[in-house]
PDB file of N, CA, C and O in Angstrom:
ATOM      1  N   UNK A   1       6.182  21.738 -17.615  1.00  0.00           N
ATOM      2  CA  UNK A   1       6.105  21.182 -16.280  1.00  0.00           C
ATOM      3  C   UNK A   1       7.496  20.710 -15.869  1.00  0.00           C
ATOM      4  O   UNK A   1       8.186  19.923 -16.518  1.00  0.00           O
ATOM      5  N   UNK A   2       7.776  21.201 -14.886  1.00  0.00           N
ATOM      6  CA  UNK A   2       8.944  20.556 -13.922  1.00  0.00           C
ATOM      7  C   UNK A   2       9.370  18.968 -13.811  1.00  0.00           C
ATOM      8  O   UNK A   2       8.332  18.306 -13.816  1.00  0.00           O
ATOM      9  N   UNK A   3      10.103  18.438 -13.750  1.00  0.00           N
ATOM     10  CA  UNK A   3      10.416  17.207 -13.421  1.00  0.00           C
ATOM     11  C   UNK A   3      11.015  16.923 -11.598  1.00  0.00           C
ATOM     12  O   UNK A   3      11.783  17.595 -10.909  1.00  0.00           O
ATOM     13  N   UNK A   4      10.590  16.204 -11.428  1.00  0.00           N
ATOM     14  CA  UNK A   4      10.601  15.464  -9.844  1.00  0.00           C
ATOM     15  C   UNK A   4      12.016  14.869  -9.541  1.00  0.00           C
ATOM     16  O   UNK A   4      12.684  13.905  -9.914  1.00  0.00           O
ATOM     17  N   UNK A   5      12.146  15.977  -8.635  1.00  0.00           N
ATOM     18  CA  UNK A   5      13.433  15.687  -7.911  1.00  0.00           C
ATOM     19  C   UNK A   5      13.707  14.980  -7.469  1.00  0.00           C
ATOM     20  O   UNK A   5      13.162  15.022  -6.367  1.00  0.00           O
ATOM     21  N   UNK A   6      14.558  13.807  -7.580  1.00  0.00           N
ATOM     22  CA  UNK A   6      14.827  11.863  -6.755  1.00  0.00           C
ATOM     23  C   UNK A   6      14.929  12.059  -5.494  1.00  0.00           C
ATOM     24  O   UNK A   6      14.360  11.317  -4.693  1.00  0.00           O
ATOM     25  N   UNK A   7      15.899  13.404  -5.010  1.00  0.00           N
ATOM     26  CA  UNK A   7      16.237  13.419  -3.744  1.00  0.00           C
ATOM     27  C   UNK A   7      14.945  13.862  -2.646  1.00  0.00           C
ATOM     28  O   UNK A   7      14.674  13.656  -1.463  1.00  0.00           O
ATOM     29  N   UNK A   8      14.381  14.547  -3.735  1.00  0.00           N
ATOM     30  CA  UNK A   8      13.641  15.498  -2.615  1.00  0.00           C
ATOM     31  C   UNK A   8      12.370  14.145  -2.362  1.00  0.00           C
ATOM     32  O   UNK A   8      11.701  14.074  -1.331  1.00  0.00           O
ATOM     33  N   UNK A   9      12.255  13.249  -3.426  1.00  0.00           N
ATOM     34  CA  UNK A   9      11.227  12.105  -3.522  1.00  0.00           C
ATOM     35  C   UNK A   9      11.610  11.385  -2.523  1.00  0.00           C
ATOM     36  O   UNK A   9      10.781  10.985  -1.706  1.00  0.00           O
ATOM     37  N   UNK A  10      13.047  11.068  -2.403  1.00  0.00           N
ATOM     38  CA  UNK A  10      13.672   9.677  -1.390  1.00  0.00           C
ATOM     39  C   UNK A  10      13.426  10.778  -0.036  1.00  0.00           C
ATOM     40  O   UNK A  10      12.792  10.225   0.864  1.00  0.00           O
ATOM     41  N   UNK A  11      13.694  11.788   0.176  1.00  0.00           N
ATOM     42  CA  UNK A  11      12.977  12.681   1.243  1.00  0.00           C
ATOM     43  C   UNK A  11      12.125  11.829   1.966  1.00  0.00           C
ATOM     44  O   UNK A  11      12.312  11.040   2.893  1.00  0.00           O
ATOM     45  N   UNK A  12      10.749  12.324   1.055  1.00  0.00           N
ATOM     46  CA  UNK A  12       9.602  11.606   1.763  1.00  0.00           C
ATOM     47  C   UNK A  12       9.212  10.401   1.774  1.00  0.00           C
ATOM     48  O   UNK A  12       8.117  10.115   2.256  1.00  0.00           O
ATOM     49  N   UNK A  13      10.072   9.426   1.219  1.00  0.00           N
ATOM     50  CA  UNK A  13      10.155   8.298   1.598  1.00  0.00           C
ATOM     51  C   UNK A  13       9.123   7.539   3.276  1.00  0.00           C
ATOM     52  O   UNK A  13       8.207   6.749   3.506  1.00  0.00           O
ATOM     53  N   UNK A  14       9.728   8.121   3.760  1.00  0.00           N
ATOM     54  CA  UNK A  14       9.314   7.395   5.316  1.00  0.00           C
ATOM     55  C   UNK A  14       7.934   7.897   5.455  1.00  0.00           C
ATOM     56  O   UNK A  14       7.193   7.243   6.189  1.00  0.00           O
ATOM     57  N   UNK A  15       7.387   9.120   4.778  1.00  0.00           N
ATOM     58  CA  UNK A  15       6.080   9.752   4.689  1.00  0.00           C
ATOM     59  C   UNK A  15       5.170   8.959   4.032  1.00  0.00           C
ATOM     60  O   UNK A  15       4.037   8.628   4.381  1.00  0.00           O
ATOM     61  N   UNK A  16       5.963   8.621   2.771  1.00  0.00           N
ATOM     62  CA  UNK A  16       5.118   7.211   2.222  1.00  0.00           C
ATOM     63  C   UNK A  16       4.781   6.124   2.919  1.00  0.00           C
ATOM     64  O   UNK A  16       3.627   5.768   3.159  1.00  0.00           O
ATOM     65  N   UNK A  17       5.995   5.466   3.327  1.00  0.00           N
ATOM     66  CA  UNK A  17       6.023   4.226   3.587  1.00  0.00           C
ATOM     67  C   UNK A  17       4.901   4.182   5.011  1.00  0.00           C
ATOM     68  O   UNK A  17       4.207   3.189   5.230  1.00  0.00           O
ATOM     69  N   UNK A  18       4.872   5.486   5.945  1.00  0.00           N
ATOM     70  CA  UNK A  18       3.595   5.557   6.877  1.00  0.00           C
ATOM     71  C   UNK A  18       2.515   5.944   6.283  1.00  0.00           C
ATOM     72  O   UNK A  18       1.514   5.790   6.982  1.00  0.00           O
ATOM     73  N   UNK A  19       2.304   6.456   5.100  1.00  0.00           N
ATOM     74  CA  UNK A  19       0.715   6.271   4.456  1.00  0.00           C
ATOM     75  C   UNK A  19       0.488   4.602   3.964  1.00  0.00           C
ATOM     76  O   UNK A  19      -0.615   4.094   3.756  1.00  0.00           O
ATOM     77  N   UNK A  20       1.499   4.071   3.868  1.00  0.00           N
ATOM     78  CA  UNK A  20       0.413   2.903   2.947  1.00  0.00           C
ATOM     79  C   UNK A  20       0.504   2.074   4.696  1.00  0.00           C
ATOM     80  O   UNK A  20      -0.511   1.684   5.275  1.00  0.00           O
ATOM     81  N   UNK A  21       1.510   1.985   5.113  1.00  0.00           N
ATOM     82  CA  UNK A  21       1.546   1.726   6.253  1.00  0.00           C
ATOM     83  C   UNK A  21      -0.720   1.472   7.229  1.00  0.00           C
ATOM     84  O   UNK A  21      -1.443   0.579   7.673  1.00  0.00           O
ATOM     85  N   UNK A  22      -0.734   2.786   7.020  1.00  0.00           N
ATOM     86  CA  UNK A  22      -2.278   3.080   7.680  1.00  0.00           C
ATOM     87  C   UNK A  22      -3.144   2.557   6.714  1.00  0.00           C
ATOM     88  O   UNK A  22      -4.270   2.542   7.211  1.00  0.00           O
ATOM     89  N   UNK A  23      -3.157   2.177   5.720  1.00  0.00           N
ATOM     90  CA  UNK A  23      -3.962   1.860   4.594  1.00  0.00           C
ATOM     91  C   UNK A  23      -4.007   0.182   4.564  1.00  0.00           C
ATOM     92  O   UNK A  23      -5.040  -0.483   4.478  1.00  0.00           O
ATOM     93  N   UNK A  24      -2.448  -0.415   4.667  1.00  0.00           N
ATOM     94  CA  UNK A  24      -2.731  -1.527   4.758  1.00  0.00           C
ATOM     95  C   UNK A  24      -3.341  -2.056   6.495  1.00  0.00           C
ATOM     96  O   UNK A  24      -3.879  -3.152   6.652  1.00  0.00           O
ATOM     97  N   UNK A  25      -3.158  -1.200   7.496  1.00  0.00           N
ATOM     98  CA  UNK A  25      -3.484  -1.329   9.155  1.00  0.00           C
ATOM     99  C   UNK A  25      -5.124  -1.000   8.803  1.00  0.00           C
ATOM    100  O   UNK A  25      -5.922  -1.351   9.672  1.00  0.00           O
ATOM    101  N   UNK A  26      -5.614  -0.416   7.709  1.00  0.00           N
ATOM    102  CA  UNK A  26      -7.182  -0.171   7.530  1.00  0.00           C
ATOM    103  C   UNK A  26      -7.405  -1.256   7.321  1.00  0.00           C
ATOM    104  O   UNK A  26      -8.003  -1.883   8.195  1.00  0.00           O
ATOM    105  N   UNK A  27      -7.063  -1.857   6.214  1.00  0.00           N
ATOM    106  CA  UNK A  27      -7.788  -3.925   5.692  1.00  0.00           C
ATOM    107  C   UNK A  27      -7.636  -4.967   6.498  1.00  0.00           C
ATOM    108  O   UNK A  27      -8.354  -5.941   6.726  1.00  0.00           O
ATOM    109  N   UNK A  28      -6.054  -4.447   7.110  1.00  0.00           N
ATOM    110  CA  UNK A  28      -6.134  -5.834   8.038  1.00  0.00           C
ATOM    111  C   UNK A  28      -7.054  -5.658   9.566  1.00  0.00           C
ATOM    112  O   UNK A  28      -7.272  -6.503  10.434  1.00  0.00           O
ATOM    113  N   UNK A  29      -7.366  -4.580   9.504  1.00  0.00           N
ATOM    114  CA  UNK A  29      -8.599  -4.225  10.835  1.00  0.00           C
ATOM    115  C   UNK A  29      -9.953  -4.847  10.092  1.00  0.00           C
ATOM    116  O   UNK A  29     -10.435  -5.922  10.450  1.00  0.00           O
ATOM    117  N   UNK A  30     -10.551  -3.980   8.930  1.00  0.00           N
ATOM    118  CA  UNK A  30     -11.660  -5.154   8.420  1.00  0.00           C
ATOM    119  C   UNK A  30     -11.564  -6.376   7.756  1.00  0.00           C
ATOM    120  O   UNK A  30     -12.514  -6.841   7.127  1.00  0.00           O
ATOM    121  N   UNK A  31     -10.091  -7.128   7.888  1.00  0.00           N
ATOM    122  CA  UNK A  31     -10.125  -8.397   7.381  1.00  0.00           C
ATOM    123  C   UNK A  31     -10.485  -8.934   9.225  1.00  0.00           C
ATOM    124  O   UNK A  31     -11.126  -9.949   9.495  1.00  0.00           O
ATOM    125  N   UNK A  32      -9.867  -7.928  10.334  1.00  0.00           N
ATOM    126  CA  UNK A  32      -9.887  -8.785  11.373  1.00  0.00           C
ATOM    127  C   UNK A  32     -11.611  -8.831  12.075  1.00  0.00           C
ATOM    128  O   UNK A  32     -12.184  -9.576  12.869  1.00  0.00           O
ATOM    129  N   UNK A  33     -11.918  -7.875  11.458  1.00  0.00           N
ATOM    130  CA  UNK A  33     -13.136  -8.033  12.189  1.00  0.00           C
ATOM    131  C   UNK A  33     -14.634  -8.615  10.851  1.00  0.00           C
ATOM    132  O   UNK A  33     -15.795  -8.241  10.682  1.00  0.00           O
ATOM    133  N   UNK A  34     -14.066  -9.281  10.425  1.00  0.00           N
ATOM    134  CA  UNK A  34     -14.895 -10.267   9.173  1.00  0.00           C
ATOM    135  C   UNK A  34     -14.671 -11.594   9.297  1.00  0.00           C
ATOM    136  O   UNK A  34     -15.476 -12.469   8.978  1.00  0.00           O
ATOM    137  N   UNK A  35     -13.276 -11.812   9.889  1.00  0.00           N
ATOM    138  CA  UNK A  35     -13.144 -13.430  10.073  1.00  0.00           C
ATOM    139  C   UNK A  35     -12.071 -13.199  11.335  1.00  0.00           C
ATOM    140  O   UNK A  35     -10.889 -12.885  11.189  1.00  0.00           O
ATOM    141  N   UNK A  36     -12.808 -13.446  12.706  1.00  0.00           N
ATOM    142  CA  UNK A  36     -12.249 -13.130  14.084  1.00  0.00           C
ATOM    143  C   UNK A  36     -11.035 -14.348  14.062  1.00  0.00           C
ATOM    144  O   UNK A  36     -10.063 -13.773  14.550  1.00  0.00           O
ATOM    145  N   UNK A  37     -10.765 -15.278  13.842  1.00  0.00           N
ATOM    146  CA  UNK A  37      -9.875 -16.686  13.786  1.00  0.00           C
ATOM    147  C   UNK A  37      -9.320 -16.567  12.452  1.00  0.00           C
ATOM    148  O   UNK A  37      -9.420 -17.492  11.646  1.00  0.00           O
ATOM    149  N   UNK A  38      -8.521 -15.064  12.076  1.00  0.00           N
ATOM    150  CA  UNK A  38      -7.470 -15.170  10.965  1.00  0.00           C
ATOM    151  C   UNK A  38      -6.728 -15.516  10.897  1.00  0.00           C
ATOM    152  O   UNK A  38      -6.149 -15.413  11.978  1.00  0.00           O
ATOM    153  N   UNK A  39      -5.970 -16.153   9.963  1.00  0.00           N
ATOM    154  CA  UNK A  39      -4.727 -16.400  10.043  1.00  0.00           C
ATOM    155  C   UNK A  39      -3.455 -15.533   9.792  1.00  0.00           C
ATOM    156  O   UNK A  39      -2.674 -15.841   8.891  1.00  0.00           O
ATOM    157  N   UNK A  40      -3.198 -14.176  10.789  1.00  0.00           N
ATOM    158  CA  UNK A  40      -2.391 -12.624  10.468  1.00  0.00           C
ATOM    159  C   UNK A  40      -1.704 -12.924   9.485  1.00  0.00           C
ATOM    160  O   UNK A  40      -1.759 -12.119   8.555  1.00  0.00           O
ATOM    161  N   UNK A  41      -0.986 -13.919   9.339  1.00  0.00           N
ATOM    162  CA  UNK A  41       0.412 -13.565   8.495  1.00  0.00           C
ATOM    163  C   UNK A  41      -0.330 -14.050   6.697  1.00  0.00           C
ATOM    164  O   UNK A  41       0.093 -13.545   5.657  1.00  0.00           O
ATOM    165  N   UNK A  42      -1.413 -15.055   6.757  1.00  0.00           N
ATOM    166  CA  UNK A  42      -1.982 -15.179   5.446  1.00  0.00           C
ATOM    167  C   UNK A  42      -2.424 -13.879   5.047  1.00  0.00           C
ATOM    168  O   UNK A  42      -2.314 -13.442   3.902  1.00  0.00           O
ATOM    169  N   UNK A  43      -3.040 -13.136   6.231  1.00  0.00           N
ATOM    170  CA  UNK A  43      -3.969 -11.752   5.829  1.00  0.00           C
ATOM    171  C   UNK A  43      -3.107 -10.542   5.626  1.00  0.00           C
ATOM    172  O   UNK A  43      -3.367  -9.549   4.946  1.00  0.00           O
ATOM    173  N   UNK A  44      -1.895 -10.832   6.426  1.00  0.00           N
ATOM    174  CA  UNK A  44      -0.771  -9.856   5.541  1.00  0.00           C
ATOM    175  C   UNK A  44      -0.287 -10.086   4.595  1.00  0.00           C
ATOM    176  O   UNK A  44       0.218  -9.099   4.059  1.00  0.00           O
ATOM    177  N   UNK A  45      -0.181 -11.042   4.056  1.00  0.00           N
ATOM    178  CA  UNK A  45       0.472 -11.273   2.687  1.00  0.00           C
ATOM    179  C   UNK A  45      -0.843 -11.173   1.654  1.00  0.00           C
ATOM    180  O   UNK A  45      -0.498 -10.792   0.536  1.00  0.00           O
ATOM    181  N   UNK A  46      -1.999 -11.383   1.764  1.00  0.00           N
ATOM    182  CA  UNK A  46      -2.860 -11.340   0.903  1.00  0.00           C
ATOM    183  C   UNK A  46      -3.813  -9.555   0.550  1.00  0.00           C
ATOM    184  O   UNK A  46      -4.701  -9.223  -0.234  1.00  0.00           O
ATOM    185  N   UNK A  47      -2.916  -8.739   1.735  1.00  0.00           N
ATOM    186  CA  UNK A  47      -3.403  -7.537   1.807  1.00  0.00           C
ATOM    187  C   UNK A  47      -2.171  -6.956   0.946  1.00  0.00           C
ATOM    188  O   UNK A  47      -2.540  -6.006   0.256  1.00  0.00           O
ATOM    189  N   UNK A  48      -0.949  -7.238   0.818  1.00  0.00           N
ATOM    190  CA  UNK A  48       0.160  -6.866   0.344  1.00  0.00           C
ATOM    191  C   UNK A  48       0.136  -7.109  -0.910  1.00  0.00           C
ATOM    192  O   UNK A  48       0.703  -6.355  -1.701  1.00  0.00           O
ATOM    193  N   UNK A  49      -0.472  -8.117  -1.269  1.00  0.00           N
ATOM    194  CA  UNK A  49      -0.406  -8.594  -2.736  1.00  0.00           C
ATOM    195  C   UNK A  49      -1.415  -7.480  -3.362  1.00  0.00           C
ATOM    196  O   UNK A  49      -0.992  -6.871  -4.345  1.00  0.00           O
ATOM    197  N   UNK A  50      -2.405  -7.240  -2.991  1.00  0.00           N
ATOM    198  CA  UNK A  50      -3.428  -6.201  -3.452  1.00  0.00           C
ATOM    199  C   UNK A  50      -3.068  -5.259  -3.277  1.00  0.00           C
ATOM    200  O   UNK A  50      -3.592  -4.408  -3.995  1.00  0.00           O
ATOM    201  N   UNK A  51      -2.214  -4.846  -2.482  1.00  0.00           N
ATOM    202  CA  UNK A  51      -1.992  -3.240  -2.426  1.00  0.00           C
ATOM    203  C   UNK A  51      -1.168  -3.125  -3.312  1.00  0.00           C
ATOM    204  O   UNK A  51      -1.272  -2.047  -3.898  1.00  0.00           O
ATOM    205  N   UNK A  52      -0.068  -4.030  -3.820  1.00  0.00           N
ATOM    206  CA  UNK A  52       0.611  -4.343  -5.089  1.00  0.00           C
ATOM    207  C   UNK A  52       0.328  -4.133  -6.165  1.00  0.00           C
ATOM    208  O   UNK A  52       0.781  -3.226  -6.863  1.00  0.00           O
ATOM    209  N   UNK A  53      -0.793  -5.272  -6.593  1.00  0.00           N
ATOM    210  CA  UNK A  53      -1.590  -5.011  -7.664  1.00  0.00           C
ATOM    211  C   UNK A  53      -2.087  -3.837  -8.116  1.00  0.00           C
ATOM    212  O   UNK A  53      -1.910  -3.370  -9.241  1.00  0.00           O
ATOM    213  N   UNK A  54      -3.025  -3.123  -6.779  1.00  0.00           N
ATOM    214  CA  UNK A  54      -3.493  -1.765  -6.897  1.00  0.00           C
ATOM    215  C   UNK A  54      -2.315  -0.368  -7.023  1.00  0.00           C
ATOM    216  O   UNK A  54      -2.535   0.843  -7.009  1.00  0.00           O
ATOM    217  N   UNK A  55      -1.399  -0.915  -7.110  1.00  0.00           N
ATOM    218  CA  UNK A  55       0.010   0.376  -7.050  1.00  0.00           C
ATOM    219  C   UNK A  55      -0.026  -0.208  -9.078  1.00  0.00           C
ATOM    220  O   UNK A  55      -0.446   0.563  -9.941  1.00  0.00           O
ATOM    221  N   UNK A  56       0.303  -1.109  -9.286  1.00  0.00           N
ATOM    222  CA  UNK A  56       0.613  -1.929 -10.855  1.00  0.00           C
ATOM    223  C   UNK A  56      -0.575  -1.047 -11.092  1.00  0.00           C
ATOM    224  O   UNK A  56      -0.082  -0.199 -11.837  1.00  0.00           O
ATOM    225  N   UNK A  57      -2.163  -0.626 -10.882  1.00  0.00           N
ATOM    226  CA  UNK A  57      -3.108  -0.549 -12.209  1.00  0.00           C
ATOM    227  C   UNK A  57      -3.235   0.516 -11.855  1.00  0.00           C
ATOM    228  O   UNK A  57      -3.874   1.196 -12.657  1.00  0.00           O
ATOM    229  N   UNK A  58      -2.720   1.330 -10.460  1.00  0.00           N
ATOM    230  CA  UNK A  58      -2.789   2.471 -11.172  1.00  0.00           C
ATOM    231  C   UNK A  58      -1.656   3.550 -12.061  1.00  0.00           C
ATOM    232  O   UNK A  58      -1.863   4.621 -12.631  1.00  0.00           O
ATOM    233  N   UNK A  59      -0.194   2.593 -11.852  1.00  0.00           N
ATOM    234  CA  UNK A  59       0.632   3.090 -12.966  1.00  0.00           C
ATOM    235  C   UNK A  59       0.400   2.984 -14.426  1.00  0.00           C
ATOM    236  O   UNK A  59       0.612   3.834 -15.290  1.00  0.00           O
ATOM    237  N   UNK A  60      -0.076   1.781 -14.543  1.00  0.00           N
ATOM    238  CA  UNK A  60      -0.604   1.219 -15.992  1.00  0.00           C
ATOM    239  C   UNK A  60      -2.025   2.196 -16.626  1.00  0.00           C
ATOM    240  O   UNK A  60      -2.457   2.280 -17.775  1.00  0.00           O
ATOM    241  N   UNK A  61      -2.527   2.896 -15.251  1.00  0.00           N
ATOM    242  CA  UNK A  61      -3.687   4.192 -15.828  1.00  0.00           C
ATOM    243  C   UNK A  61      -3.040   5.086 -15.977  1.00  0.00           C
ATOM    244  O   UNK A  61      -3.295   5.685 -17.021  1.00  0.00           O
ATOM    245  N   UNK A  62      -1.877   5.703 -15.097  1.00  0.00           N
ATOM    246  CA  UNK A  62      -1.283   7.038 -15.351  1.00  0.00           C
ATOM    247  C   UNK A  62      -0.129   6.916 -16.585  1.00  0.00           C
ATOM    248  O   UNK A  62       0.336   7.911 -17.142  1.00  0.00           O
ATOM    249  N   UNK A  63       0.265   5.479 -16.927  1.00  0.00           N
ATOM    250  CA  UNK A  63       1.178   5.749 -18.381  1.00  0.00           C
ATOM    251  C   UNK A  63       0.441   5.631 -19.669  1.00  0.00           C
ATOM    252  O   UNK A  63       0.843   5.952 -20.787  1.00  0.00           O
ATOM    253  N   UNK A  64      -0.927   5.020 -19.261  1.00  0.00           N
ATOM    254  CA  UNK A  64      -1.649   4.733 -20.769  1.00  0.00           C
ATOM    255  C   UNK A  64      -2.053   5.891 -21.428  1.00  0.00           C
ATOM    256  O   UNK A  64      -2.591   5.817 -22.533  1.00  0.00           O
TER     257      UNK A  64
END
């Protein structure tokens, strides 16, 4: 198997960064419509931390 080109990876960079982009705009739509009087910037940081976490377990599945 081939190994992954950095450049061609930093490429799609901005391709990434608009997928998680829509993923985290998915939670904070059903965080907004579960508790109408959110507090945005708690619910962005608490959606960020999980999408975090969830990036951590699934590296920790693909190296185990």
């Amino acid at each position: 198997m081939g190994k992954v080109d950095p450049l061609q990876l930093q490429a799609r960079h901005r391709e990434i960064v608009a997928d998680m982009r829509k993923v985290f705009e998915k939670y904070l739509r059903i965080f907004d419509l579960d508790i109408p009087e959110i507090d945005e910037r708690a619910a962005d940081q608490l959606i960020v931390a999980q999408m975090r976490k969830a990036l951590d377990d699934i590296e920790n599945e693909l190296l185990s």
